[in-house]
TIVEXFI-796973 format. One record per residue (C-alpha): x negated, y, z negated; residue number from 0; residue in three letters. Coordinates in steps of 0.5 Angstrom, whole numbers, m for minus. Layout:
# residues N
{{X; Y; Z}; NUM; "ALA"},
...
This chain:
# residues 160
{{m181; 480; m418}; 0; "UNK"},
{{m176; 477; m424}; 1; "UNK"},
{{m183; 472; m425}; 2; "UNK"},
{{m187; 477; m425}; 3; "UNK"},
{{m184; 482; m431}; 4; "UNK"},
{{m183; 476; m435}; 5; "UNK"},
{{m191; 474; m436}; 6; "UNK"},
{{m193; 481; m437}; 7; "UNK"},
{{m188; 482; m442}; 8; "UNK"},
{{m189; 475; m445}; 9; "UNK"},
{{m197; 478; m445}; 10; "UNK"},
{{m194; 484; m447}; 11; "UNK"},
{{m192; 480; m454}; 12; "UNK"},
{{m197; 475; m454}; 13; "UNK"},
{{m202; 482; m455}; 14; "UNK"},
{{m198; 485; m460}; 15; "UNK"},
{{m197; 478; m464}; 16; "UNK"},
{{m205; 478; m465}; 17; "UNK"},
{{m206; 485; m466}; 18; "UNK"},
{{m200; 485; m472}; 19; "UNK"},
{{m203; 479; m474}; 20; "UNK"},
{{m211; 481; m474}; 21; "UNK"},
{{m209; 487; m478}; 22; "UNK"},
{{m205; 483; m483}; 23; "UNK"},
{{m211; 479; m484}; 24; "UNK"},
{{m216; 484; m485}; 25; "UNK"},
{{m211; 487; m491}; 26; "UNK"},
{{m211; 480; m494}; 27; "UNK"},
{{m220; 479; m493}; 28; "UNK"},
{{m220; 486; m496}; 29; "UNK"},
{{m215; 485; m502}; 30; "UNK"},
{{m218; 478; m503}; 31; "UNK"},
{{m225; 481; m503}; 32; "UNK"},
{{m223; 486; m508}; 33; "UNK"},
{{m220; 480; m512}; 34; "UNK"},
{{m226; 477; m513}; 35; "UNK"},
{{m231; 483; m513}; 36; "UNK"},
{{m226; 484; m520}; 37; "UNK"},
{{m227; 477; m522}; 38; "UNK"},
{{m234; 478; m521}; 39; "UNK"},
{{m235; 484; m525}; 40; "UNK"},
{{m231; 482; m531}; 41; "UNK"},
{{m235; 476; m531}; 42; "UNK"},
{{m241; 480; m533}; 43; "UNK"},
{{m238; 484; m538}; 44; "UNK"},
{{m237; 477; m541}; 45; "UNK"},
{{m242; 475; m541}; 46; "UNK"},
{{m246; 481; m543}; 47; "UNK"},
{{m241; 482; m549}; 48; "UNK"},
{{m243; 474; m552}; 49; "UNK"},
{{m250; 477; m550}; 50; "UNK"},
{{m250; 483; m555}; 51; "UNK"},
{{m246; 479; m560}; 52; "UNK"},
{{m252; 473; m559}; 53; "UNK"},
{{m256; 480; m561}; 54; "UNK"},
{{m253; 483; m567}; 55; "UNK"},
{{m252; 476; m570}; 56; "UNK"},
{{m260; 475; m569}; 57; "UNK"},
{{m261; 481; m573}; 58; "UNK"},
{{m256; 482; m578}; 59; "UNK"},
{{m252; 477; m583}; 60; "UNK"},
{{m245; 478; m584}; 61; "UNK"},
{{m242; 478; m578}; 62; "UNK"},
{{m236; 475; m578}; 63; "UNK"},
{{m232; 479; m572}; 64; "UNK"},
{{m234; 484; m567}; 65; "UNK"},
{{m229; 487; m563}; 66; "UNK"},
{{m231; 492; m556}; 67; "UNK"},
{{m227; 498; m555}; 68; "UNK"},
{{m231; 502; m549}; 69; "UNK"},
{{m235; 500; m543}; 70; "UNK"},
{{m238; 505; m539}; 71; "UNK"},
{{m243; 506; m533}; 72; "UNK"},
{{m250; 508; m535}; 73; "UNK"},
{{m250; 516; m531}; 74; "UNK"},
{{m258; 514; m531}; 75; "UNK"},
{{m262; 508; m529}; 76; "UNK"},
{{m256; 503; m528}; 77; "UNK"},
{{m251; 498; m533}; 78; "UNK"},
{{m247; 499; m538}; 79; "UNK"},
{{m246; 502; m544}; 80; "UNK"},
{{m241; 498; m549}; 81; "UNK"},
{{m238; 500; m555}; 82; "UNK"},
{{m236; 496; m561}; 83; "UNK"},
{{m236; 495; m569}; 84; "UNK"},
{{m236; 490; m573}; 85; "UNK"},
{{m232; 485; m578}; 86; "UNK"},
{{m226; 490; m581}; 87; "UNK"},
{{m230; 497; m579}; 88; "UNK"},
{{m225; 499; m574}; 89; "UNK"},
{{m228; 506; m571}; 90; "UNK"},
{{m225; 513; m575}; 91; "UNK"},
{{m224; 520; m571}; 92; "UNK"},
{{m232; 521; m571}; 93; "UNK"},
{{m233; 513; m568}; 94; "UNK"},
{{m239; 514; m575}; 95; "UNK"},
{{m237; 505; m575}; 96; "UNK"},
{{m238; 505; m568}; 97; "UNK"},
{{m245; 500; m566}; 98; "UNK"},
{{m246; 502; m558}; 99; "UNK"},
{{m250; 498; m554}; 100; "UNK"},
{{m253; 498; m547}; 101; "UNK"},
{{m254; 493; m542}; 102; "UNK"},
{{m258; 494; m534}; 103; "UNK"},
{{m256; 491; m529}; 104; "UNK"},
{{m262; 485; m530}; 105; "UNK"},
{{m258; 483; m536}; 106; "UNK"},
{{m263; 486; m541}; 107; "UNK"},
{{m260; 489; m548}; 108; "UNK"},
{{m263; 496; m548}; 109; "UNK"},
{{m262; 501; m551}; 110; "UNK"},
{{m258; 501; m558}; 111; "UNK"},
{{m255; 505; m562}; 112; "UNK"},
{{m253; 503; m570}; 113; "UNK"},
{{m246; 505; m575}; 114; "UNK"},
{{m248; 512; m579}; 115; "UNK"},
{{m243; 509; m584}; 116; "UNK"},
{{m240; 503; m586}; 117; "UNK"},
{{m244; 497; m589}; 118; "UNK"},
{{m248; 496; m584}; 119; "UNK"},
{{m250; 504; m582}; 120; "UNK"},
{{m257; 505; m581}; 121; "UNK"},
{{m259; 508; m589}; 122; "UNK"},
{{m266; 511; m586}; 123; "UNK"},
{{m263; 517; m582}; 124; "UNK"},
{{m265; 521; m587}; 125; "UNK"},
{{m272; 519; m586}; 126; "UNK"},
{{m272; 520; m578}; 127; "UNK"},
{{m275; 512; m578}; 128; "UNK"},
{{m272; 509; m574}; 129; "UNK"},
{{m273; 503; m577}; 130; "UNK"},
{{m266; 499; m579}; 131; "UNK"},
{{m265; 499; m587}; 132; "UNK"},
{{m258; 496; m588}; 133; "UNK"},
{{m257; 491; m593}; 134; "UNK"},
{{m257; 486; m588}; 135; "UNK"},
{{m261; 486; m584}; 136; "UNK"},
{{m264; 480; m582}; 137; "UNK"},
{{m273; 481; m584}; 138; "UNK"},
{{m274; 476; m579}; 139; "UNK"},
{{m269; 475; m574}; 140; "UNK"},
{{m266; 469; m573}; 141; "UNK"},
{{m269; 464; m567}; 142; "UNK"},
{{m263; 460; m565}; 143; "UNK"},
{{m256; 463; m565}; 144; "UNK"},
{{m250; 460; m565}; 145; "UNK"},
{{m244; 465; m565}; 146; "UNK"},
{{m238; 459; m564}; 147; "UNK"},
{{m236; 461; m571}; 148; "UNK"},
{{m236; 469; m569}; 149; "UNK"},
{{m229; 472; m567}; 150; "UNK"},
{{m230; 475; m561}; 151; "UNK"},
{{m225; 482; m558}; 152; "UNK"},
{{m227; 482; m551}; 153; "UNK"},
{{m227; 489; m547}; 154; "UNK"},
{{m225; 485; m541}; 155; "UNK"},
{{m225; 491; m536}; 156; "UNK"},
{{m229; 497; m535}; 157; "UNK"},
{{m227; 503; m537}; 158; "UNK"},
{{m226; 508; m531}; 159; "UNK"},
C-alpha cells in the first residue's frame, strides 16, 4: 500500500512539473514571438524612412539631414504616415516646417504633404496648384540616388 501512495505521488508531481513547465514555456513562445513581431515591425519603419529619404533626396537638392518625428497608423487603407523635416528646419508650434509622408503596406510612398515654410515650403499655395515651386526642387528628378552622405534621424518605433 506504502508502494502504491509512493507511484501515485510521484505521477502526482511528474504532471504538476509538465504542467508548470508547459505553462512557463508557452509564456517564453509567446513573449518571444512578440520580440520578434517588434524587431519585424522596426525593421519596416527603417526601411521605410531610408525609402522617403531616397525620395525627398530624388526630388530636392540641398538635403543634408532628415530627422523623423512621428510615425502614426493610417485610419484608412493601411501603413503608416510619417512625419519629418529637414536640414536645421526643427518643426514650430504650428508643425509649418513639418514634411509628412505616407507609406501602404506594400512599401509604396503615397500620399505627400510639403512644409508651409521654411526654405523648402511649397511657394504655389496661393495658386492652389499643386505643383512644387521650391527653389530646390529638382525639374528632373534624379535617377539614381545615394543617401550615404545624408544624416539620418531614425523614429525607430511606432508611435502609439
Amino acid at each position: 500500500m506504502t508502494n502504491k501512495k509512493e507511484r501515485i505521488i510521484s505521477v502526482e508531481i511528474l504532471v504538476a512539473i509538465i504542467i508548470v513547465g508547459s505553462i512557463i514555456f508557452g509564456f517564453y513562445k509567446f513573449h518571444q514571438h512578440q520580440v520578434d513581431q517588434r524587431i519585424q515591425e522596426e525593421q519596416f519603419h527603417r526601411e521605410s524612412e531610408r525609402k522617403i529619404v531616397r525620395q525627398v533626396v530624388r526630388e530636392y537638392e540641398g538635403i543634408e539631414s532628415v530627422t523623423f518625428t512621428f510615425v502614426s497608423p493610417e485610419a484608412f487603407g493601411g501603413g503608416y504616415t510619417y512625419s519629418f523635416y529637414v536640414n536645421d528646419e526643427k518643426p514650430n508650434k504650428n508643425g509649418d516646417t513639418l514634411w509628412s509622408t505616407g507609406i501602404d503596406y506594400d512599401n509604396t510612398i503615397g500620399i505627400e504633404s510639403f512644409p508651409r515654410k521654411g526654405s523648402y515650403a511649397d511657394k504655389s499655395d496661393k495658386d492652389l496648384t499643386w505643383v512644387t515651386e521650391s527653389k530646390y526642387f529638382r525639374s528632373k528628378p534624379l535617377k539614381k540616388v545615394d543617401i550615404s552622405n545624408v544624416k539620418i534621424h531614425y523614429r525607430v518605433k511606432a508611435d502609439k
